[in-house]
N, CA, C and O atoms as a CHARMM CRD file, in Angstrom:
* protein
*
  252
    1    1 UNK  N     17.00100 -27.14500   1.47000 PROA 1      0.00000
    2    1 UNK  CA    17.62000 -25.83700   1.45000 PROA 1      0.00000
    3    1 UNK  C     16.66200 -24.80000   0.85300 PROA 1      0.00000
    4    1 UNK  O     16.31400 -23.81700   1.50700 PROA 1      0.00000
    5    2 UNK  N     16.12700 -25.09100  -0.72900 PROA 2      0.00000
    6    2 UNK  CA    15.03300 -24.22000  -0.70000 PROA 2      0.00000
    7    2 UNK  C     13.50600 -23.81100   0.09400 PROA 2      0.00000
    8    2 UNK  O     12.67100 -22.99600  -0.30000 PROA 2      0.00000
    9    3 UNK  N     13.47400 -24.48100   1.06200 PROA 3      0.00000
   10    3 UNK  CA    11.92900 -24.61600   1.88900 PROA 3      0.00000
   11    3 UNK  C     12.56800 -23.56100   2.64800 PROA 3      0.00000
   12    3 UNK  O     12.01600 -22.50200   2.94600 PROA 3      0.00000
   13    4 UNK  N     13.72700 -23.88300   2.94200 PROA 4      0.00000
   14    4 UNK  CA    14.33000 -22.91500   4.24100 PROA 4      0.00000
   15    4 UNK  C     14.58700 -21.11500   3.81300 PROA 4      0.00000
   16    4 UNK  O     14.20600 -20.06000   4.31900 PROA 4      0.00000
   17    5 UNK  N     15.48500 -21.50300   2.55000 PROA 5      0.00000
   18    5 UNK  CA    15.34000 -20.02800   1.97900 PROA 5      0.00000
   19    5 UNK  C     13.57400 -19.26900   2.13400 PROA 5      0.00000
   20    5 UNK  O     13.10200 -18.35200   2.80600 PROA 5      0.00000
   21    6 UNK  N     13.01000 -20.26200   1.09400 PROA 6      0.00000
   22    6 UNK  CA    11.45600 -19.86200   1.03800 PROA 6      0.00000
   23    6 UNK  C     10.87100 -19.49300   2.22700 PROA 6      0.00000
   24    6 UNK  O     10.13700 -18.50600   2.18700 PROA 6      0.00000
   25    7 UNK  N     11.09100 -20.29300   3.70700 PROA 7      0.00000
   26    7 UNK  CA    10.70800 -19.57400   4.91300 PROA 7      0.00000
   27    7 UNK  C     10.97000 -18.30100   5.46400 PROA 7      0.00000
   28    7 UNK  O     10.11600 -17.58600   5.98800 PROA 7      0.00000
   29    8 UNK  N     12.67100 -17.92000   5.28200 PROA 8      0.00000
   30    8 UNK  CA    13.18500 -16.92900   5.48900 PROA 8      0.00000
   31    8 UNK  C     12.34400 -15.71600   4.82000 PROA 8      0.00000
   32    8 UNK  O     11.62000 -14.92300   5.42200 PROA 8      0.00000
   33    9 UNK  N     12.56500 -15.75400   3.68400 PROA 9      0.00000
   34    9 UNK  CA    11.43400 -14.82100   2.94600 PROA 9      0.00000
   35    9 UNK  C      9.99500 -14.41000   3.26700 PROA 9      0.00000
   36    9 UNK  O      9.34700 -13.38500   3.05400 PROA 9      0.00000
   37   10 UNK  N      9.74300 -15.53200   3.83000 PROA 10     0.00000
   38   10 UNK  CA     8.49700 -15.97900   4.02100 PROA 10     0.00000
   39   10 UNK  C      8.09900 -14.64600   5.56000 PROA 10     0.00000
   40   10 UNK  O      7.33200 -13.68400   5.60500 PROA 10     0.00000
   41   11 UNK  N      8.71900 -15.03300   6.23100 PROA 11     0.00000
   42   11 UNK  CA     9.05500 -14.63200   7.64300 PROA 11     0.00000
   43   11 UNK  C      9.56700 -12.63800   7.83300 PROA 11     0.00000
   44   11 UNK  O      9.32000 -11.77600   8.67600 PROA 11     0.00000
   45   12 UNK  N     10.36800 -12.67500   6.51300 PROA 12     0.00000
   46   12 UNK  CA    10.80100 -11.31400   6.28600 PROA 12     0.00000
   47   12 UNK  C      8.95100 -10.19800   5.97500 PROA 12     0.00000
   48   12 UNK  O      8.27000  -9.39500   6.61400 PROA 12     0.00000
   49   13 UNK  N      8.91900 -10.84900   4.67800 PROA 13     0.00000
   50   13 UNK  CA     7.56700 -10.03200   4.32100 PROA 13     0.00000
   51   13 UNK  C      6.48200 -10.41500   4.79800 PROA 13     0.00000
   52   13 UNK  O      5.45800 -10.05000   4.22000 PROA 13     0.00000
   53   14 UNK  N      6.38000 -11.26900   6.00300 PROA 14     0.00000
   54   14 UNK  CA     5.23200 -10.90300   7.20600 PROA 14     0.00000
   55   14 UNK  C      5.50800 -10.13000   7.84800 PROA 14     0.00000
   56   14 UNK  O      4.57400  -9.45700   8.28600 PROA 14     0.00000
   57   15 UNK  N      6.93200  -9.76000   8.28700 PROA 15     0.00000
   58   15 UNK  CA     7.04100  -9.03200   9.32700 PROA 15     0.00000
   59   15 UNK  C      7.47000  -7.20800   8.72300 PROA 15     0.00000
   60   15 UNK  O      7.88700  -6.25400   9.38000 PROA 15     0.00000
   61   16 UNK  N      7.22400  -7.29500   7.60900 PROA 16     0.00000
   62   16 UNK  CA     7.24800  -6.01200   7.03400 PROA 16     0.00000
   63   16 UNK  C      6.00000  -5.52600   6.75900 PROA 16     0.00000
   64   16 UNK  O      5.65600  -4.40500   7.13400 PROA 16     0.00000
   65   17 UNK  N      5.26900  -6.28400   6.12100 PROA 17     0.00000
   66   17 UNK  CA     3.69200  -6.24100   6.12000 PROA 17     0.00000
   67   17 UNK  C      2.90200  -5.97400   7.25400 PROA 17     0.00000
   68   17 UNK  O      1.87500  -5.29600   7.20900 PROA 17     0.00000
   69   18 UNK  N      3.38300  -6.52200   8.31900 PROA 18     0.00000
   70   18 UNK  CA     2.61300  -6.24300   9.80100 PROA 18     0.00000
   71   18 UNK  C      2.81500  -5.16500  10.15500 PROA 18     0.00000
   72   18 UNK  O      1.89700  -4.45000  10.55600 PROA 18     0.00000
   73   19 UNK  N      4.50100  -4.62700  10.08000 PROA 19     0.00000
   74   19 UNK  CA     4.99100  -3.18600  10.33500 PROA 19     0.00000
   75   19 UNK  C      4.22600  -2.24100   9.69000 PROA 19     0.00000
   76   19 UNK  O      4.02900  -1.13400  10.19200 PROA 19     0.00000
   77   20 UNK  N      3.76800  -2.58100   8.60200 PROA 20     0.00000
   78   20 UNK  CA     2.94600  -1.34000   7.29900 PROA 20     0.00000
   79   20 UNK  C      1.56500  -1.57900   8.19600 PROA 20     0.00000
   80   20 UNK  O      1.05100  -0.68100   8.86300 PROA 20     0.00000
   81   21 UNK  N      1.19700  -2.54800   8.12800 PROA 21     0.00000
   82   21 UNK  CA     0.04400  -2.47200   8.89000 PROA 21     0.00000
   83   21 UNK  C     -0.61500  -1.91800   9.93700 PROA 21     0.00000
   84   21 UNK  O     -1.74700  -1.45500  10.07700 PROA 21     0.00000
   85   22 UNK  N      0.50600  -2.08700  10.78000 PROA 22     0.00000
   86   22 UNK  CA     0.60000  -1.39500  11.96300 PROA 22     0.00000
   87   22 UNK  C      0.46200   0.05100  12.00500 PROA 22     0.00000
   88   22 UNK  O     -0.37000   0.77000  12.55900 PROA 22     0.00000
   89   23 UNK  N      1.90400   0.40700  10.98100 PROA 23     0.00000
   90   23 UNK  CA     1.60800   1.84700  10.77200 PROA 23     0.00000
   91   23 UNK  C      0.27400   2.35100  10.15400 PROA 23     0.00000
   92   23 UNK  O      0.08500   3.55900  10.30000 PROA 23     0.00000
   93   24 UNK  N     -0.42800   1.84300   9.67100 PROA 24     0.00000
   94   24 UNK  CA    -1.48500   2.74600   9.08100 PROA 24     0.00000
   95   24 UNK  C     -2.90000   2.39300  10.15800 PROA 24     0.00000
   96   24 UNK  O     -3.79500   3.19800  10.41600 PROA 24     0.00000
   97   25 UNK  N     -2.82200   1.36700  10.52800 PROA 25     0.00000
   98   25 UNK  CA    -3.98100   1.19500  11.61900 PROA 25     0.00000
   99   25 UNK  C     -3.51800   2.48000  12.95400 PROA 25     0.00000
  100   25 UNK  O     -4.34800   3.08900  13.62900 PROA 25     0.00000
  101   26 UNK  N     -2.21200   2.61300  13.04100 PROA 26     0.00000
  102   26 UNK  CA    -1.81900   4.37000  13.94000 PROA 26     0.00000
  103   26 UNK  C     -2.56700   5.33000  13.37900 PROA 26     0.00000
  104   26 UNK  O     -3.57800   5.86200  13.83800 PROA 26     0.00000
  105   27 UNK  N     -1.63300   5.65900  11.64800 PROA 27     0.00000
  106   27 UNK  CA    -1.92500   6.42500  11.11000 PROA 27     0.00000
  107   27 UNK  C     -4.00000   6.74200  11.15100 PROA 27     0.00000
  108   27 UNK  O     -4.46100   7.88200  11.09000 PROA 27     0.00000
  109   28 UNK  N     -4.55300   5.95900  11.21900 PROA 28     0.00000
  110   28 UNK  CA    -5.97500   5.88900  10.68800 PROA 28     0.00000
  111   28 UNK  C     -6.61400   6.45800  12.41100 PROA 28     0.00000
  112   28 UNK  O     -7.51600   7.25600  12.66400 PROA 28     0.00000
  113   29 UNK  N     -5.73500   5.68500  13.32700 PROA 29     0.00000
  114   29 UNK  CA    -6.58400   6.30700  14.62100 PROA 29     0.00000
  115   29 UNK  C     -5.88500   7.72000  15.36700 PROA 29     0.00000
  116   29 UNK  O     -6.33100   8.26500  16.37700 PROA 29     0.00000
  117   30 UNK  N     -5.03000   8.02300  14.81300 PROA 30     0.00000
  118   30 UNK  CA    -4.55800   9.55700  15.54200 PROA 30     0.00000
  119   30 UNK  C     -5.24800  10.63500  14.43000 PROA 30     0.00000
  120   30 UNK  O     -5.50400  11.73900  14.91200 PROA 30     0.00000
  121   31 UNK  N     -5.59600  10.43600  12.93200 PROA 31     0.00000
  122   31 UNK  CA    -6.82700  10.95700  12.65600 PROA 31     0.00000
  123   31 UNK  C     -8.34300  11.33100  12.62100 PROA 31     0.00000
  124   31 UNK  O     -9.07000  12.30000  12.40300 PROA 31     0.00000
  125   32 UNK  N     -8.42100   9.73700  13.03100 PROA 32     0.00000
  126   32 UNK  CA    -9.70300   9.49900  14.03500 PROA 32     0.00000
  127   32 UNK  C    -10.09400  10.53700  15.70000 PROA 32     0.00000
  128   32 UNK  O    -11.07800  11.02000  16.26000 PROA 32     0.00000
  129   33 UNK  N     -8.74500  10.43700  15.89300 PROA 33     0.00000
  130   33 UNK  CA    -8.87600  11.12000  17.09700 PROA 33     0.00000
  131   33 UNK  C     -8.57700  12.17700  17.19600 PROA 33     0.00000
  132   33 UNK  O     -8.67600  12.68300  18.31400 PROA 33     0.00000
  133   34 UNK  N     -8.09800  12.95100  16.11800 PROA 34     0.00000
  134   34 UNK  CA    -7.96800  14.39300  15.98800 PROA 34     0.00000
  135   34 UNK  C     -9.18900  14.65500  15.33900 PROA 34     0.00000
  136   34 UNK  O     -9.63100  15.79700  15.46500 PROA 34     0.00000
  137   35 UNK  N    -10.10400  13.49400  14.38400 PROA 35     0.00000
  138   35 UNK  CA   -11.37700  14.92700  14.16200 PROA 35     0.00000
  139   35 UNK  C    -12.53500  14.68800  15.38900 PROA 35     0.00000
  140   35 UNK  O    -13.48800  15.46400  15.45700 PROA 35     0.00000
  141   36 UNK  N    -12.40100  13.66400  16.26500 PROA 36     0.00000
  142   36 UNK  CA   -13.52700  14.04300  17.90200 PROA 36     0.00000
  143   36 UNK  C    -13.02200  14.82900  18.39600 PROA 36     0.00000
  144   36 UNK  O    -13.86000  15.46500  19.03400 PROA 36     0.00000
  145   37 UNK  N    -11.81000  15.33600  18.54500 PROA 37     0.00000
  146   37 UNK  CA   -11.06700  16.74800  19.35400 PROA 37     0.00000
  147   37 UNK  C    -11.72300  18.04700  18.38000 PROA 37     0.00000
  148   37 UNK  O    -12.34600  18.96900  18.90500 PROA 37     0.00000
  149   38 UNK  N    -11.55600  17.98900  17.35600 PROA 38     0.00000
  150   38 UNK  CA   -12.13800  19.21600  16.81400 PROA 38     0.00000
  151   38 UNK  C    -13.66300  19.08800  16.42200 PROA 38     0.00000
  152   38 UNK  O    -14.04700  19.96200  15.64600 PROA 38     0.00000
  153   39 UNK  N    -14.39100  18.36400  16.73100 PROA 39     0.00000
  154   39 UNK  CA   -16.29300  18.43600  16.42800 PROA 39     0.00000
  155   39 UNK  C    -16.19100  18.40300  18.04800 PROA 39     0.00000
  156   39 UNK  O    -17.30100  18.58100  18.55000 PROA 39     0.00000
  157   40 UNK  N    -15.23800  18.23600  18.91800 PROA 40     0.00000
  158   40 UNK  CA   -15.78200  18.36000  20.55300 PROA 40     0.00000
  159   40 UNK  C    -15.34000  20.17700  20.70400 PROA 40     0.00000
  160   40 UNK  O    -15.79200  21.05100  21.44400 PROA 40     0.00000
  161   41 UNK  N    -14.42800  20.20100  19.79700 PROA 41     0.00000
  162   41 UNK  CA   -14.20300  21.67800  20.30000 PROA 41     0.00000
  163   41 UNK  C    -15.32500  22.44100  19.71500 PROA 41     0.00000
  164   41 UNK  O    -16.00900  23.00400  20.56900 PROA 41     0.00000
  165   42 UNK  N    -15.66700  22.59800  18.59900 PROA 42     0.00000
  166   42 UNK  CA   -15.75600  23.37600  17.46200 PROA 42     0.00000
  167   42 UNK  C    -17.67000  22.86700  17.17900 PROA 42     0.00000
  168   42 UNK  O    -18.64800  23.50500  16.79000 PROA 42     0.00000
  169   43 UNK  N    -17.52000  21.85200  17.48800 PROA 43     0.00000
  170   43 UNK  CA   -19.22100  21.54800  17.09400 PROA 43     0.00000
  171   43 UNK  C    -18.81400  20.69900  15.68100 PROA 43     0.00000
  172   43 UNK  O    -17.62500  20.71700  15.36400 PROA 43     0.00000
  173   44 UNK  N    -19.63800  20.06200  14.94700 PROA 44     0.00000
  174   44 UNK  CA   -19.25500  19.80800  13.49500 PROA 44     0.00000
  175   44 UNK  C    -19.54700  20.23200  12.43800 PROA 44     0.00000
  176   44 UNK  O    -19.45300  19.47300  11.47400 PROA 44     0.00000
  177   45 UNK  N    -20.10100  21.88700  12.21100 PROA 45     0.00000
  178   45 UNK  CA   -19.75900  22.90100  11.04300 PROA 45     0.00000
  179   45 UNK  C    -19.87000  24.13600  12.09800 PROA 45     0.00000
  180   45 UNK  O    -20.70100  24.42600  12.95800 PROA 45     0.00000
  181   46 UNK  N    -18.28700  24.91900  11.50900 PROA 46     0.00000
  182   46 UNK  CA   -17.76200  25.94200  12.51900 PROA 46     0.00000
  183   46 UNK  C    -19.19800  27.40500  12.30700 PROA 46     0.00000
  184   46 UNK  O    -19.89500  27.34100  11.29400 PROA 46     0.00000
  185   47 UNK  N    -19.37700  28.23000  13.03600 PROA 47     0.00000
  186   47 UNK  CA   -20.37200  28.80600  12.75800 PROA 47     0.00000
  187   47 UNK  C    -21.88500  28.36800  13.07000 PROA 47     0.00000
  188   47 UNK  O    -22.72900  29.26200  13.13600 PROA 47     0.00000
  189   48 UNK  N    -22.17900  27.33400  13.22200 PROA 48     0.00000
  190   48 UNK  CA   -23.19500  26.75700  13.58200 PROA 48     0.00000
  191   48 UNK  C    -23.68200  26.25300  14.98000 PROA 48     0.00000
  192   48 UNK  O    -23.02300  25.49600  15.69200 PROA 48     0.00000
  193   49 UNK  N    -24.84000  26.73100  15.27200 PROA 49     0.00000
  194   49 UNK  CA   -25.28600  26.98200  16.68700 PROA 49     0.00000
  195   49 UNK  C    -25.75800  25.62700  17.30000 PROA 49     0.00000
  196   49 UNK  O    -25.49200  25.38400  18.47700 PROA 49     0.00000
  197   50 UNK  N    -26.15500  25.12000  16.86300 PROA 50     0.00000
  198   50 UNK  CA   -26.56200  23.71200  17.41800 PROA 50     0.00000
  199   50 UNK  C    -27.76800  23.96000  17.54700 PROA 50     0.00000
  200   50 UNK  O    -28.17600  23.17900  18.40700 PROA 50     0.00000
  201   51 UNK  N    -29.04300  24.94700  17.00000 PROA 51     0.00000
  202   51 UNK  CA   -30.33700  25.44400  17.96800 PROA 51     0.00000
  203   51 UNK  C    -30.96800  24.97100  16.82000 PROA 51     0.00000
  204   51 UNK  O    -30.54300  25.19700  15.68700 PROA 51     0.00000
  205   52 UNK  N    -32.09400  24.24200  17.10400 PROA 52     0.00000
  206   52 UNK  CA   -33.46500  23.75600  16.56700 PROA 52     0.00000
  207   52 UNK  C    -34.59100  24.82200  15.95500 PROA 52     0.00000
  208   52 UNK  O    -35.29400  25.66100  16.51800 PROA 52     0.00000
  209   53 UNK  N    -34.43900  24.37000  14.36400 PROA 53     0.00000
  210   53 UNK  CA   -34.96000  25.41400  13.67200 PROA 53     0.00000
  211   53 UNK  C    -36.60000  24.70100  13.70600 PROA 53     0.00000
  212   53 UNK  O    -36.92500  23.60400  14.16200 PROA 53     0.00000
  213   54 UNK  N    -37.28900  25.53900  13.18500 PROA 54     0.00000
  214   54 UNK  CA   -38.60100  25.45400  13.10500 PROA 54     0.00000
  215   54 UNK  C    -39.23900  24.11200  12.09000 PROA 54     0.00000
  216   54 UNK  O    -38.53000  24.22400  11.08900 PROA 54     0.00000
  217   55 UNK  N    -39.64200  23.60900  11.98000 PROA 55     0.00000
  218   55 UNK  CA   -39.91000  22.95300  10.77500 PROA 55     0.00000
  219   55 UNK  C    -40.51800  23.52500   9.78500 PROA 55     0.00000
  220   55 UNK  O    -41.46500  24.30800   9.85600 PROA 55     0.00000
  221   56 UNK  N    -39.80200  23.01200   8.54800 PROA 56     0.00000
  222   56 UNK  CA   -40.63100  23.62900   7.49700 PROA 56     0.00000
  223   56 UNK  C    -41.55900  23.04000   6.59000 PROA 56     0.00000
  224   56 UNK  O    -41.69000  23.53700   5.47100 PROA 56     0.00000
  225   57 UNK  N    -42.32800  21.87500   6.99200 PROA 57     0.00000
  226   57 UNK  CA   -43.61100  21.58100   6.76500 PROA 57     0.00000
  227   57 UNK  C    -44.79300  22.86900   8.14800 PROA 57     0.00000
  228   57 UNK  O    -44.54100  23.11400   9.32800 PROA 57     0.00000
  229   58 UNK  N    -45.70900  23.25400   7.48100 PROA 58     0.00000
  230   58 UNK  CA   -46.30400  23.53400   8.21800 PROA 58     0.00000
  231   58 UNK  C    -47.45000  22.95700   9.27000 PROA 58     0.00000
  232   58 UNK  O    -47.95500  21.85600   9.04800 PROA 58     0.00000
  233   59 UNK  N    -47.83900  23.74200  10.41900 PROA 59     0.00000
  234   59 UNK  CA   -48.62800  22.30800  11.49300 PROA 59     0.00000
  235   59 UNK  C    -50.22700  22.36700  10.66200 PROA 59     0.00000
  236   59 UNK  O    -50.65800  23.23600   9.90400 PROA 59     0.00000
  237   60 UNK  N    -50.76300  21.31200  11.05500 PROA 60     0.00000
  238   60 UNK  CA   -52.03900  21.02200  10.71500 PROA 60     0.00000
  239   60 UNK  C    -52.91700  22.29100  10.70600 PROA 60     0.00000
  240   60 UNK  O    -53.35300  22.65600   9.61400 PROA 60     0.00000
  241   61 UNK  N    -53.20400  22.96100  11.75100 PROA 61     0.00000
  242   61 UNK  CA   -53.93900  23.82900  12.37900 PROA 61     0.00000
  243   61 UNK  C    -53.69800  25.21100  11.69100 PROA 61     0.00000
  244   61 UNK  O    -54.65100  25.98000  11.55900 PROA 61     0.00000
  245   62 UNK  N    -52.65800  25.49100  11.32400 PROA 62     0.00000
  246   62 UNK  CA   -52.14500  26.78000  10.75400 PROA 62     0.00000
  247   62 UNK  C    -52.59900  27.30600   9.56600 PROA 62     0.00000
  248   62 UNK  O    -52.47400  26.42700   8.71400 PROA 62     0.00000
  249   63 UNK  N    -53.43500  29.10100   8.71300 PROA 63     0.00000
  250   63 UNK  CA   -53.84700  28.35200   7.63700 PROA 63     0.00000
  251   63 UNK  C    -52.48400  29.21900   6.85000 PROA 63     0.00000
  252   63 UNK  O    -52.21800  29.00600   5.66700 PROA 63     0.00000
């Protein structure tokens, strides 16, 4: 009788644990996928051009 109780239990908080689980492995990818929607919209710092600055070591040749 107690193995059986102990299963029941057993069986309950796996299947509550999986539910939590579940929810946050959602939770983790509809955030995931809301910040590629906004660095696809927006670029990934707003204001910023995407254009290739100069380097600032200078070239060999230059005096």
């Amino acid at each position: 009788m107690a193995l059986r109780v102990e299963h029941e239990l057993h069986k309950r908080r796996f299947g509550r644990n999986l539910g939590v689980g579940l929810l946050l492995v959602g939770f983790v990818a509809i955030v995931f996928g809301l910040t590629v929607v906004k660095v696809q919209n927006t670029g990934f710092v707003e204001g910023y051009d995407h254009v290739a600055r100069p380097a600032l070591i200078p070239d060999e040749g230059s005096n």
